[in-house]
C-alpha positions in Angstrom: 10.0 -49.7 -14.5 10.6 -49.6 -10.5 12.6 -46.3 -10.9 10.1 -44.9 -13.3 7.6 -45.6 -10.9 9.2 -43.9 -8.3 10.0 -40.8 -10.4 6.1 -40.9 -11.1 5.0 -41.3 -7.2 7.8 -38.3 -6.6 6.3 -36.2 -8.4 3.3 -37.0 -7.9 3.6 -36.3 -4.1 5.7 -32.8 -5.2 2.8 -31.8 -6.9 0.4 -32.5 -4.1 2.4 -30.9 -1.8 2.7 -28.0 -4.0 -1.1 -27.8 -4.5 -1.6 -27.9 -0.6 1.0 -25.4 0.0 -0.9 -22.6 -2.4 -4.3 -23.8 -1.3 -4.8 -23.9 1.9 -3.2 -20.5 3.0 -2.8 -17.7 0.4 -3.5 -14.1 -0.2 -0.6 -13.2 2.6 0.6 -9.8 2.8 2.2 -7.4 5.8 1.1 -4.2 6.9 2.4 -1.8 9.0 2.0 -1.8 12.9 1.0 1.4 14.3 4.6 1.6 15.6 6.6 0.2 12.8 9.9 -0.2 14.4 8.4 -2.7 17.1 4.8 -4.1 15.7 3.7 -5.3 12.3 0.6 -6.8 11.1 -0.3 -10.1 9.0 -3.0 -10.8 6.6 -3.7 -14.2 5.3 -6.8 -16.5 4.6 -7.1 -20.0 5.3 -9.1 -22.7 4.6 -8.8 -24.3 8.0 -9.1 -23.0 11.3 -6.1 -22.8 13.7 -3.3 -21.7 11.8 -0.6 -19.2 13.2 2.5 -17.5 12.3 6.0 -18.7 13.1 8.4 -15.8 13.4 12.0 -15.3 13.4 14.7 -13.0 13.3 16.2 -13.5 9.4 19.9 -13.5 10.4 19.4 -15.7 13.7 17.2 -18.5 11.7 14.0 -20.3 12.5 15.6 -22.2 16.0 15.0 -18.8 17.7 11.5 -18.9 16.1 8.2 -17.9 18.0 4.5 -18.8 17.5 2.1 -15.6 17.2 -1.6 -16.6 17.4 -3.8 -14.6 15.1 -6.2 -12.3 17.5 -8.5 -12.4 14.1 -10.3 -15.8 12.7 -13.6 -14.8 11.3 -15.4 -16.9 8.2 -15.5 -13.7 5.2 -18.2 -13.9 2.8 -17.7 -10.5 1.8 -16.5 -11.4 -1.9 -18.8 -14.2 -2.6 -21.1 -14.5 -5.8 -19.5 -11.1 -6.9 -19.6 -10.9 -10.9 -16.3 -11.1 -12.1 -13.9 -12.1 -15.2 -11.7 -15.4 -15.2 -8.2 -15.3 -16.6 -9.4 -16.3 -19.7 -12.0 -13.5 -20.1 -14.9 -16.0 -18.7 -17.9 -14.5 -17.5 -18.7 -15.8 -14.4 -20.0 -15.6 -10.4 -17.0 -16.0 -7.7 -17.7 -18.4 -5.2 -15.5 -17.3 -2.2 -15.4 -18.0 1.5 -12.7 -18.4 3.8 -11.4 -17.6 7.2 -10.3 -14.1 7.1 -6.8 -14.1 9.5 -5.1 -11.1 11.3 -2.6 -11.0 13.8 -0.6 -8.0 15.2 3.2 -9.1 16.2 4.6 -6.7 19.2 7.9 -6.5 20.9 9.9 -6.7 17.4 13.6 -4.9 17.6 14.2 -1.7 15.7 16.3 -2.0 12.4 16.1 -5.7 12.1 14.9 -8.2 9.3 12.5 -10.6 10.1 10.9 -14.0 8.2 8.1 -15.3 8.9 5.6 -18.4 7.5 2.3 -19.4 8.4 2.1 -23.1 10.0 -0.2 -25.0 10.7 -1.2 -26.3 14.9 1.6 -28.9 14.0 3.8 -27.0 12.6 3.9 -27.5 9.2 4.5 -25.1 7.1 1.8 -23.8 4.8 3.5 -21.4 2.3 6.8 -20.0 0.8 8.7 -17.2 3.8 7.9 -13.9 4.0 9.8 -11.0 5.0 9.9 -7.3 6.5 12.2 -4.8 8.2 11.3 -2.7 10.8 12.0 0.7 11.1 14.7 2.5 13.2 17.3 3.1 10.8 19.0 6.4 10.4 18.6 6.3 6.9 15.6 4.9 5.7 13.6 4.4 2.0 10.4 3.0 0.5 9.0 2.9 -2.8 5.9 4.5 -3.4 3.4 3.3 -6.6 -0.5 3.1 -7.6 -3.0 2.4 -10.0 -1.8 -0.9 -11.5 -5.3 -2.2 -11.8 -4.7 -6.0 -11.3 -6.7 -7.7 -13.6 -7.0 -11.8 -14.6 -7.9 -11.2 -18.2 -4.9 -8.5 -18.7 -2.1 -10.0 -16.5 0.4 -7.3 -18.1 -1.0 -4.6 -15.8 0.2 -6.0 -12.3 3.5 -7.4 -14.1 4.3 -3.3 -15.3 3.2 -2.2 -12.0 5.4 -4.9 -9.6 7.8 -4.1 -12.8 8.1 -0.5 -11.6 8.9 -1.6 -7.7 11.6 -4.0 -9.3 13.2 -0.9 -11.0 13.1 1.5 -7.6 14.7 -1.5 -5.9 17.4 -1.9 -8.3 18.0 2.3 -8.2 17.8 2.1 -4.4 18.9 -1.4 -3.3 18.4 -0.1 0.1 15.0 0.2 -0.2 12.9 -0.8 2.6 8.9 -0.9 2.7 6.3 -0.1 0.0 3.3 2.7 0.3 0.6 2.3 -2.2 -1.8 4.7 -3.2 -4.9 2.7 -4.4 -6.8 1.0 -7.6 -4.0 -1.5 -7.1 -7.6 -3.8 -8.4 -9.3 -3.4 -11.3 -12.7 -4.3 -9.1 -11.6 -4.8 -5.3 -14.6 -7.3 -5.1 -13.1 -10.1 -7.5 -11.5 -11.9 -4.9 -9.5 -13.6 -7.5 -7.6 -10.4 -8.7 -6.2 -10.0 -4.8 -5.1 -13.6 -4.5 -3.1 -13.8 -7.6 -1.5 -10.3 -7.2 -0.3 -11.3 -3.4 0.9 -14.6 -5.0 3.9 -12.9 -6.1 7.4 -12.5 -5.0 7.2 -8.5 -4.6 4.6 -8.7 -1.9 6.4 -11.0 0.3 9.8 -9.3 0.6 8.6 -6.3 2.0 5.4 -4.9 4.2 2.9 -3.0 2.1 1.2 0.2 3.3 -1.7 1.2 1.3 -5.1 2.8 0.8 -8.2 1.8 -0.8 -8.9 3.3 -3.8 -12.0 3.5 -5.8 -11.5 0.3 -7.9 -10.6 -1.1 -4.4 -13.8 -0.2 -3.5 -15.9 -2.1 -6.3 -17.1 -4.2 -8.0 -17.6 -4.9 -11.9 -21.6 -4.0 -11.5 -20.3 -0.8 -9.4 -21.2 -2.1 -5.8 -19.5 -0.4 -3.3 -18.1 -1.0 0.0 -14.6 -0.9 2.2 -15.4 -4.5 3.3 -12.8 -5.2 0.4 -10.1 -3.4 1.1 -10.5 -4.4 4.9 -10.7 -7.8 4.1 -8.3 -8.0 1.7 -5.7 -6.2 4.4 -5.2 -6.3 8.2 -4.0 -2.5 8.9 -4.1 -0.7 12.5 -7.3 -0.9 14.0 -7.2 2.9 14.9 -9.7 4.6 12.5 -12.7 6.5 13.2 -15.8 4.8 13.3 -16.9 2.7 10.5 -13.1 3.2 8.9 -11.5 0.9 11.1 -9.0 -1.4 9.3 -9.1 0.9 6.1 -8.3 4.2 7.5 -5.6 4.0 9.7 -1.9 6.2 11.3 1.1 4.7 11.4 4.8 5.7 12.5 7.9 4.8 10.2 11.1 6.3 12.3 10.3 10.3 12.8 7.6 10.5 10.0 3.5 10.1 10.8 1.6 8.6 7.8 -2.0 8.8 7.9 -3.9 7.0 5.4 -7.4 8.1 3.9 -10.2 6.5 2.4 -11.9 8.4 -0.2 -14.8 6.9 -1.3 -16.0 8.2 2.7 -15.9 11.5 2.2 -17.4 12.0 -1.1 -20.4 14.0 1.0 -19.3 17.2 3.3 -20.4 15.1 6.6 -18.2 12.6 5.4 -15.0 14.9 5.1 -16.1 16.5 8.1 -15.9 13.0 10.2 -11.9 12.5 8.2 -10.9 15.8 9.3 -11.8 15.4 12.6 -10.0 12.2 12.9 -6.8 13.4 11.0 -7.1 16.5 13.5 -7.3 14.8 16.3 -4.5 12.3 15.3 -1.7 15.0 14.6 -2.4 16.9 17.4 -2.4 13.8 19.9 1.0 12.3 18.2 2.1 16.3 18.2 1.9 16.7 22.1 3.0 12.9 22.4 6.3 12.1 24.3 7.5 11.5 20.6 6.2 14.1 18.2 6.9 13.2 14.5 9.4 15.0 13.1 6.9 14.7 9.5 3.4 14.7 8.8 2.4 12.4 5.9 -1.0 12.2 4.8 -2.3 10.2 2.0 -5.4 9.3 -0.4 -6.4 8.0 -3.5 -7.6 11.3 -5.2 -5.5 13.6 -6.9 -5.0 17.2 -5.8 -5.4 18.7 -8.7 -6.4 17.7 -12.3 -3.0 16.8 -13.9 -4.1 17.7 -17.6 -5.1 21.4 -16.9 -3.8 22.0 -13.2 -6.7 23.0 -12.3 -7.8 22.2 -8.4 -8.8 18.8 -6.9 -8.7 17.3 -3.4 -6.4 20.7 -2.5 -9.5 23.1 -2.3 -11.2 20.6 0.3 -7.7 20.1 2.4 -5.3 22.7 1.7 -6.7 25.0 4.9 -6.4 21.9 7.5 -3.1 21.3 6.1 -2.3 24.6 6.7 -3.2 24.0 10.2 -1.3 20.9 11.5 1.6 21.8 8.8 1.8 19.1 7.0 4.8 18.4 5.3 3.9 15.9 2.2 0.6 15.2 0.7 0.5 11.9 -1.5 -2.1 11.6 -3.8 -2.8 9.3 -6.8 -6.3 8.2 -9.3 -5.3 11.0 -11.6 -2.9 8.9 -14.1 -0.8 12.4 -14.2 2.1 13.6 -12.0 2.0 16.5 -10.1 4.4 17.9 -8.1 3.6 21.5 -6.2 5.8 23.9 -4.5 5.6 24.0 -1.1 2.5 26.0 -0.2 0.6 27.8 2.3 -2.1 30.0 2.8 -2.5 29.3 -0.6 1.2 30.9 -1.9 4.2 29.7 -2.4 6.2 29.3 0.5 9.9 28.5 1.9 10.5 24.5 1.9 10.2 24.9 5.7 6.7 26.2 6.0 4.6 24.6 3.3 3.3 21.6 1.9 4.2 19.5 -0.7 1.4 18.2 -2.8 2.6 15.3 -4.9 0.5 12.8 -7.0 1.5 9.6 -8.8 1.0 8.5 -12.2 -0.6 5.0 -13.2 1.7 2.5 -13.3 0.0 -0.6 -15.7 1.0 0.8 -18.8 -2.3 0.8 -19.9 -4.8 3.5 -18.4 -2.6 6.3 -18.7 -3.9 10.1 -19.3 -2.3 12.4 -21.8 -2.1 16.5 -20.7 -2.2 19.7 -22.3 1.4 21.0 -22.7 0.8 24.1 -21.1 -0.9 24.4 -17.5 -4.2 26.3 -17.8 -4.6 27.2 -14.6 -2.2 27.5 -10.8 0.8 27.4 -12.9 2.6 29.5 -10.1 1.6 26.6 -7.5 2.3 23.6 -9.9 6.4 22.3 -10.2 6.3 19.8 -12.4 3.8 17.4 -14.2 4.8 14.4 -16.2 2.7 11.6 -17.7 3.7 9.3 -21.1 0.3 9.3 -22.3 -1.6 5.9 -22.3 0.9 4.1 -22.0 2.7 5.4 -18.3 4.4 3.9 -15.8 6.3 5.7 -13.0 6.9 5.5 -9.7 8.8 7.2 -6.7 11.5 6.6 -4.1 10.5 7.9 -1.3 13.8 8.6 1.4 14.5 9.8 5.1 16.5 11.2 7.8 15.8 13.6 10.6 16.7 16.3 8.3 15.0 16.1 5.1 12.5 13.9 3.0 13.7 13.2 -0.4 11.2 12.0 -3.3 12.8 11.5 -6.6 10.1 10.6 -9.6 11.8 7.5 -11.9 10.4 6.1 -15.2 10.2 2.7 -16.2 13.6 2.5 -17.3 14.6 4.1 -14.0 15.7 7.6 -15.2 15.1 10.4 -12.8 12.2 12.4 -14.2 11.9 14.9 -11.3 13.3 15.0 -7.5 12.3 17.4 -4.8 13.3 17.9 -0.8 11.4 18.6 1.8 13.5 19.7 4.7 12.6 18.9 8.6 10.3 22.1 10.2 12.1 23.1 13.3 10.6 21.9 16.3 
């Protein structure tokens, strides 16, 4: 009876454990610095004040561990009493506050693998270790992916979508970071759908750059705002005004990424205020000490309609691209792959002078879109499209050097569907 007893209290005091360990820190994630080879950030909410991060280099182990205060504590409200669905297809009000945490970690060494957790003033340790790899290889990849929708009542749709970074990963073991492209929620303001989707393994063996989409962006009765991306995420704070911690630049090795948000420049004054900003950010980082070797820029929208071909986001972009050449633009939201030619000036162009216009599929095997077999219209422009209909999930590996940019277009079962390379203009 004694050892049955002491089985019971054993696991009783597991459990506990286990229930303190998932409760009182969770939604973790990393996010790219603004200089990803020596800072990252660090997401996370808490339910108590005054927890911090202890980090370590991954092959050196946690007795060369430092402590990183978070710079951010705030109490977020921002996602509570939102209508939303349980797991179990419950109707029902969210009730969700909690200390919103962000800290920037500097001085990090190029190339190098990192763990981290999130203790407590103690130090205690509050949840499972989390991982990243800064930049500074010569030979770098990531895995880009959108439009998973998480949702509670459907939980199949984040499983096909973190599914589809498994499968990259196993074609490139070397891969190293993942970009998102947004509606990586099915409603951004059920709190519920970010916490379980950042409960799983995926998110903490790599940093995460992404955008906010227009499911990011809502909520099931349609209120919008970038509070829930922003608050959901803890991205470089160097946006334009109102954007900050949802737009945002960063640098992985000699590429510039430059994320968009969307649902900001749905009105001409609101692209107008974006392409100022991305203007001003290419030419700064382009008459830098360090001027990237590639200019990234991404958003949710697709650049043109994948069923016809007919043009998106590239008539409102294509003649500012033109400007700063631009070597890749990532787009997503359309369910349908499109891959252009390199273009310019509205033609087609030599690798070395254009840009590439590439958007992703969905990836929940759900919300797919079917297309017409033929292209209807800018069929000289348009290199490929590909969707499987409803039911499509894709995704791309994304790989660099200081010659070229390789993106190769794999489906589920990790068969290469399309590839293209984007060589390095000369400086």
């Amino acid at each position: 009876m004694r050892i049955l007893k002491s089985i019971i209290l054993a696991l009783s005091i597991s459990l506990l454990c286990q229930s303190a360990y998932s409760q009182e820190v969770y939604s973790i994630i990393t996010c790219p610095g603004e200089n990803t080879s020596s800072s990252m950030n660090i997401s996370w909410a808490s339910e108590k004040g005054g927890t911090l991060v202890q980090l370590f280099e991954s092959t050196k182990g946690p007795k060369k561990s430092k402590v990183i205060v978070p710079e951010s504590e705030e109490l977020c409200s921002v996602y509570d009493s939102i209508y939303s669905k349980a797991a179990d297809g419950t109707n029902y009000y969210e009730r969700v506050k909690f200390l919103k945490c962000g800290a920037t970690i500097t001085n990090l060494r190029k190339d190098t693998k990192y763990t981290y957790y999130i203790i407590d003033k103690d130090g205690n340790r509050l949840c499972e270790p989390h991982h990243f790899k800064t930049s500074g290889a010569k030979e770098w990849s990531a895995c880009i992916i959108s439009d998973f929708h998480s949702y509670l009542p459907l939980p199949d749709r984040l499983k096909s979508g973190l599914g589809m970074v498994e499968t990259i990963k196993a074609y490139d073991p070397s891969m190293d970071w993942v970009l998102h492209l947004g509606d990586v929620c099915a409603w951004g303001g059920s709190y519920s759908f970010w916490k379980e989707m950042y409960s799983k393994p995926t998110f903490s063996e790599f940093f995460w750059a992404g955008l906010n989409g227009n499911h990011d962006n809502m909520t099931r009765q349609s209120f919008l705002t970038n509070e829930f991306f922003r608050n959901a995420n803890y991205v470089p704070q160097n946006g334009y005004e109102g954007e900050e911690g949802v737009c945002y630049h960063f640098r992985y090795n000699d590429a510039m990424f430059i994320m968009l948000n969307n649902e900001d420049m749905r009105s001409d004054e609101g692209l107008e205020k974006a392409q100022t900003w991305v203007r001003k950010v290419v030419n700064d980082a382009k008459s830098s000490k360090n001027p990237p070797r590639y200019i990234i820029v991404c958003e949710h929208y697709q650049w043109f309609f994948g069923e016809t071909g007919k043009f998106s986001q590239f008539s409102r972009w294509n003649t500012l691209f033109d400007e700063l050449e631009v070597d890749l633009a990532l787009g997503a939201n359309n369910h349908i792959y499109v891959r252009s030619h390199p273009i310019k000036d509205g033609q087609v162009v030599s690798p070395s002078t254009g840009t590439v216009y590439i958007q992703t599929t969905s990836s929940d095997n759900e919300r797919g879109s079917e297309m017409e077999p033929t292209i209807s219209y800018n069929e000289e422009l348009i290199a490929k499209r590909f969707t499987e209909g409803g039911r499509t999930i894709s995704g791309i590996n994304l790989s660099g050097n200081k010659k070229e940019l390789k993106l190769v277009l794999l489906d589920r079962s990790g068969n290469e569907i399309d590839s293209v390379i984007i060589p390095a203009k000369k400086k």
